[in-house]
N, C-alpha and C positions, 0 to 999 in steps of 0.2 A: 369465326371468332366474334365474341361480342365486345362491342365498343361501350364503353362509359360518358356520359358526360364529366364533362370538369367540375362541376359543382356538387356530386352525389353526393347525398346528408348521409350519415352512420346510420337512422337509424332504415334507410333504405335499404345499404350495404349487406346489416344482418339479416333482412329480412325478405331479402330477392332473393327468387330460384332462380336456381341456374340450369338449363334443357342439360340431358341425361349425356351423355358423349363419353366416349372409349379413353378420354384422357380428364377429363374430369369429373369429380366426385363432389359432392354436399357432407359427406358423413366424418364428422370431426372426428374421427379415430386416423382420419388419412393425415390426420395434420401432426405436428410434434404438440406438444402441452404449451410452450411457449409462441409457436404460430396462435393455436386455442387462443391465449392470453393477448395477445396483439388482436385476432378480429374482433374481442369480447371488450377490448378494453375502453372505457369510456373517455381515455385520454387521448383517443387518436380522432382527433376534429377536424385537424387542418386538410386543407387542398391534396398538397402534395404527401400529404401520407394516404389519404384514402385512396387515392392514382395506384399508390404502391401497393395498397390492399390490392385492390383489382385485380392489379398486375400478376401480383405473387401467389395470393391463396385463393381466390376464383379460378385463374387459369391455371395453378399448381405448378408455377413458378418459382422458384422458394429465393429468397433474396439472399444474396452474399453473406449475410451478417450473419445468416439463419441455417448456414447449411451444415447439416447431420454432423456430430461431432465423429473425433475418429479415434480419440485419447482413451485409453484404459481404467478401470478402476483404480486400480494399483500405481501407474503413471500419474494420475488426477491426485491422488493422496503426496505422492511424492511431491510435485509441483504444487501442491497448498504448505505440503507442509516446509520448504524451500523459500515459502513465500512470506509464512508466518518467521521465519528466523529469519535476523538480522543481530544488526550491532550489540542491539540490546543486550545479549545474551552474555556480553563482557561485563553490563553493569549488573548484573542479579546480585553476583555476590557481595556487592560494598551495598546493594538495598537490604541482602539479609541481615547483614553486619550491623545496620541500622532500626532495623524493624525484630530481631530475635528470630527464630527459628519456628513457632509456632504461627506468631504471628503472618508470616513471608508465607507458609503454608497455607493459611487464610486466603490472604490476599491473591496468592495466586493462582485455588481454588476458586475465587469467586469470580475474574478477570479470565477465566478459562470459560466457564461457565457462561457468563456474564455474553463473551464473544461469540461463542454458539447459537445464542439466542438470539443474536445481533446477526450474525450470519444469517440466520432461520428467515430473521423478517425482510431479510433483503432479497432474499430467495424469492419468497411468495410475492414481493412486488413485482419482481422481475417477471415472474409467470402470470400477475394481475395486466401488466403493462406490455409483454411479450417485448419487454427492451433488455440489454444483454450487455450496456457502456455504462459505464457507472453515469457518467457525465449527459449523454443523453437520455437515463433514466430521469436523474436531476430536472432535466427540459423539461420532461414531458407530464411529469408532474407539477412542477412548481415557476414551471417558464423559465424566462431568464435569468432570474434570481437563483432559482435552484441551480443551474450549470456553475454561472457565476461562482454561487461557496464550494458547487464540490470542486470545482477549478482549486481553486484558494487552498483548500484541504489536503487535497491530492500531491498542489506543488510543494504546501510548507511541507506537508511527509514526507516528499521525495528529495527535498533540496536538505532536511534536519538528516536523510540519509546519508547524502551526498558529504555533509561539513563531519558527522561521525566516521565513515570511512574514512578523508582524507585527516583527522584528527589520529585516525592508527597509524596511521604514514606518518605524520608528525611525529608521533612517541616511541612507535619502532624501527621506523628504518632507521635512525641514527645509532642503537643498543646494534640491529644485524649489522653493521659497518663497521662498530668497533670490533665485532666478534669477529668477521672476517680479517680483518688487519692486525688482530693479535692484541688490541688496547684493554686498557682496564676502562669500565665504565665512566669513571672518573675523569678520563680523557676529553679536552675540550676542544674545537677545532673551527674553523665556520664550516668545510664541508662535512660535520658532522650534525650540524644545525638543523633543529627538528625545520626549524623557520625557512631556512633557505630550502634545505630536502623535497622539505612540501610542494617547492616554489618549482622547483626543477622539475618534479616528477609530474606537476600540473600542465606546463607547456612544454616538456620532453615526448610525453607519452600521451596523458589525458587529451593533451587541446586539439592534436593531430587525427585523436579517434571520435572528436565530439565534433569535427567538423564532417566527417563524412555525412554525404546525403541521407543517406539510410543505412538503418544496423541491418540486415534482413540476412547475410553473410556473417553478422556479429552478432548470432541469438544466443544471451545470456540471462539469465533468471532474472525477474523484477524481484527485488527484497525490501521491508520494510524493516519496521522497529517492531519489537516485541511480539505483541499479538495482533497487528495491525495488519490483514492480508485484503481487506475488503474490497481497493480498487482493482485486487486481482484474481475475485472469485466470480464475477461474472465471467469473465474469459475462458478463465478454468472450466466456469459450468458448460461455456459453448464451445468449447473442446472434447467433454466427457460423452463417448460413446453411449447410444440410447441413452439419454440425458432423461431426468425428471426430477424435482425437487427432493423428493425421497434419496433418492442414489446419492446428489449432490449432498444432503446432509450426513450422510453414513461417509463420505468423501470428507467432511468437517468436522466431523466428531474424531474419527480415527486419527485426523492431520494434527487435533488440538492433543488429544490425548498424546500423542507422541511426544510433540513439544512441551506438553505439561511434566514428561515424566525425565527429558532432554534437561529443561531449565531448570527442573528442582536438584537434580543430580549436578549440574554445574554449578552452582548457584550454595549448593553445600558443602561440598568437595572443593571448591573456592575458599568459602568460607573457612572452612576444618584445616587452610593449607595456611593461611598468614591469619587467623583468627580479624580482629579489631584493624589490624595493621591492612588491610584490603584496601585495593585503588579501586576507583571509579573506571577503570580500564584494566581489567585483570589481569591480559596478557602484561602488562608492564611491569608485574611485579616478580613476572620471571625471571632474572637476572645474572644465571648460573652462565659462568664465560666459557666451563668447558661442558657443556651437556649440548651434543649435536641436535637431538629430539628436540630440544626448545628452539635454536637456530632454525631449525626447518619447519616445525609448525608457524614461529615468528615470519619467515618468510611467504608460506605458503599462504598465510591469511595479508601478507603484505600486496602480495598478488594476485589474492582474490578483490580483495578491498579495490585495488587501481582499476580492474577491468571492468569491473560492477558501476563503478562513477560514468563512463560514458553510458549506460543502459538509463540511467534512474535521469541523466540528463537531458538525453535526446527524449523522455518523455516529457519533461517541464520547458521545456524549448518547444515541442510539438504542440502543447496545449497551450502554449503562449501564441502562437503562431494564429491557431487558432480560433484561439478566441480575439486578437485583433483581426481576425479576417483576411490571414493575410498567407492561404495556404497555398498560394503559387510560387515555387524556388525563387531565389533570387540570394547570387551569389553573394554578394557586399554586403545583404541584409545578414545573411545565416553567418557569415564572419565573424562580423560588426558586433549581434546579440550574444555569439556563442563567447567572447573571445571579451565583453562587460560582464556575463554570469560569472566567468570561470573569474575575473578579476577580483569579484565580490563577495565569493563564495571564500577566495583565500586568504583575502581580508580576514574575512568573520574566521576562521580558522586560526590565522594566524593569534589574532587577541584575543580569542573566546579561551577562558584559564581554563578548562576542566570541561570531561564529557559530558559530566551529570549534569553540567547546564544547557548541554543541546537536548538530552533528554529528558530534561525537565519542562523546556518552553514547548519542546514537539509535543509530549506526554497530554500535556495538558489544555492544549492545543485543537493542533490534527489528526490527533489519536484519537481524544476525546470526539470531536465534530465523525471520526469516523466508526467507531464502536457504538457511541452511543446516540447521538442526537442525529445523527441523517438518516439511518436504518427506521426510528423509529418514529420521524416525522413524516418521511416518504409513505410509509404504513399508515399513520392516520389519517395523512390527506387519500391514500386509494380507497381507504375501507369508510369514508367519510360515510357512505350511506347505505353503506351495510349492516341492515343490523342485526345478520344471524352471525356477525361477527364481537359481540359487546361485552364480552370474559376478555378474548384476545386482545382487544382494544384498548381496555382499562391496566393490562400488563403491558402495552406500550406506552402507553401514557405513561405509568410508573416509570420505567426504561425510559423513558424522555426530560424527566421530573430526576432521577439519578444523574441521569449525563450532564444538566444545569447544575444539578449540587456540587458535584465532581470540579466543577470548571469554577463555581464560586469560593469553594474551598482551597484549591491547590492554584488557582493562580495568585492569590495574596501572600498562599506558603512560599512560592517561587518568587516572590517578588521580597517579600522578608526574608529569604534566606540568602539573596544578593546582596540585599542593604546591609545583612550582619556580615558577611563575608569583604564587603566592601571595606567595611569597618574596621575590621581585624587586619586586613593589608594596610590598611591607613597605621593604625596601631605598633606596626611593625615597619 
């Protein structure tokens, strides 16, 4: 075996033979496209990465992070498209109700699209960088600042998950209560209290499952909002059997196309059901005391909502961990932190009036930072000096120059349509 020194430069690395032997190869077809992309990549400088180079693709080693995926085409579509749906999918109709029927058509034509392309660019960094974590993608282009925001991104998306879910608990398990106990809607009670409910079902069930060490026993689908799947298409991609960025996009395109044709069908058929009269939470406006079919979808997604809160937290606790450096157990700690989030979380729960304003700060937000502006900065900083890349570049830029307008636009809307709302409760 040959030994390295501690100090080998990259451009050493690329450019040393390695003697001929029955277990190692030189002919980058032996390697996967994203091994390719990690020896090639000009962001791998440090010490301990080049060690790991050595280690892994000299001696044909293949690292942890990097070994062959085993997930199907079919399965990888399923699980993007699992990934891409979320809460969201409650608020389409009160957005159609507001935006008209062509218009909503528009919008979510182009926001389809839009994500595609934003998927595409993240892909080819991934294979530029041979990195596979969203968050040490982040690193490894932009240092510690970049992990830093996609940290930031990642948690408000998952935490704007976390307060949407427990906000359906709030509004429906008190409606399945009545309907089990024979009440009219009308019915008022404290244990019928969206407020109290929430409170119970947060340290009844949630707090007991968000303490455990690890989910690994408790694998449940990561879900975002809308078209938000981005912190969970590297993983996917290093799941997907013979993996390549081609496969992985035909995996994206088919995931979005379903959800495109998923949300327009809800999102109308919502609309066409209570026309103008549509909530911000659509299941709510099902209200029928004797239709079983509503009881059971009401419950089924009351169930899915509760179980999904410990997955999306044990990830924003893991990355908090983290990133204080603080990833050795330590039982009083994991308590302590889990047992302040869940405090905080119910809080905001409890006094936030209305969904459309978790998915209004998320929206514009974490969604934004994740569609548009990180995909397509991490892209300009890798292609920085490429310039058989100067068509593609200039359509990220644009796509980077969109995501800034998007965020200059809709956070002043979101913040004047509080003020009016503010207003109008004062008024009354």
């Amino acid at each position: 075996m040959m030994h390295f020194k501690s100090g080998l430069e990259l451009t050493e690395l690329q450019n040393m033979t390695v003697p001929e032997d029955d277990n190692i190869s030189n002919d980058s077809n032996d390697f996967t496209e994203v091994e390719n992309g990690q020896i090639n990549s000009k962001f791998i400088s440090d010490r301990e990465s080049r060690r790991s180079l050595t280690n892994s693709h000299l001696e044909k080693k293949k690292c942890d992070e990097y070994i062959p995926g085993t997930t199907s085409l079919g399965m990888s579509v399923f699980n993007l498209s699992n990934a891409i749906m979320g809460s969201g999918i409650l608020g389409l109709a009160f957005a159609l109700a507001n935006t008209g029927i062509l218009l909503f058509l528009i919008l979510l034509t182009s926001v389809t699209l839009l994500s595609i392309y934003s998927i595409n660019l993240l892909l080819i960094c991934s294979k530029e960088t041979g990195c596979m974590v969203y968050e040490k993608l982040g690193e490894q282009v932009f240092g510690t600042t970049g992990k830093l925001v996609i940290f930031g991104a990642t948690s408000l998306q998952n935490t704007g998950a976390m307060l949407s879910y427990l906000f359906i608990v709030k509004n429906e398990l008190p409606s399945a209560i009545k309907f089990l106990m024979g009440k009219e809607e009308a019915f008022s009670a404290w244990y019928v209290d969206g407020r109290v409910l929430v409170v119970m079902v947060t340290f009844g069930i949630i707090l007991p499952l968000c303490l455990l060490k690890n989910l690994t026993v408790y694998a449940l689908p990561t879900i975002a909002f809308a078209f938000v799947c981005h912190p969970s298409v590297l993983p996917i991609y290093s799941e997907l059997k013979d993996r390549s960025q081609k496969k992985m996009q035909m995996v994206s395109n088919i995931s979005f196309f379903a959800m495109f044709v998923m949300y327009f069908l809800t999102a109308i058929f919502g609309y066409l059901t209570f026309y103008d009269n549509v909530h911000s939470d659509l299941l709510h406006k099902y209200q029928s005391k004797d239709d079983i079919l509503i009881l059971t979808v009401r419950l089924a997604v009351i169930v899915a909502v509760i179980l999904t809160v410990p997955v999306l937290f044990f990830t924003v606790r893991s990355s908090l961990f983290e990133l204080a450096k603080k990833t050795k157990f330590n039982l009083c700690r994991h308590v302590l932190v889990t047992f302040i989030l869940l405090v905080i979380i119910n809080l905001l729960v409890i006094f936030i009036p209305s969904m459309k304003d978790i998915f209004g700060v998320v929206g514009v937000t974490s969604a934004n930072m994740l569609i548009f502006i990180l995909p397509s900065s991490l892209y300009l900083k890798i292609t920085n000096q490429d310039g058989d890349k100067g068509t593609q570049r200039i359509w990220a830029a644009l796509f980077l120059g969109l995501g800034v307008l998007f965020s200059l636009v809709s956070i002043p809307l979101v913040i004047y349509d509080w003020a009016c709302s503010s207003g109008s409760d004062e008024g009354h």
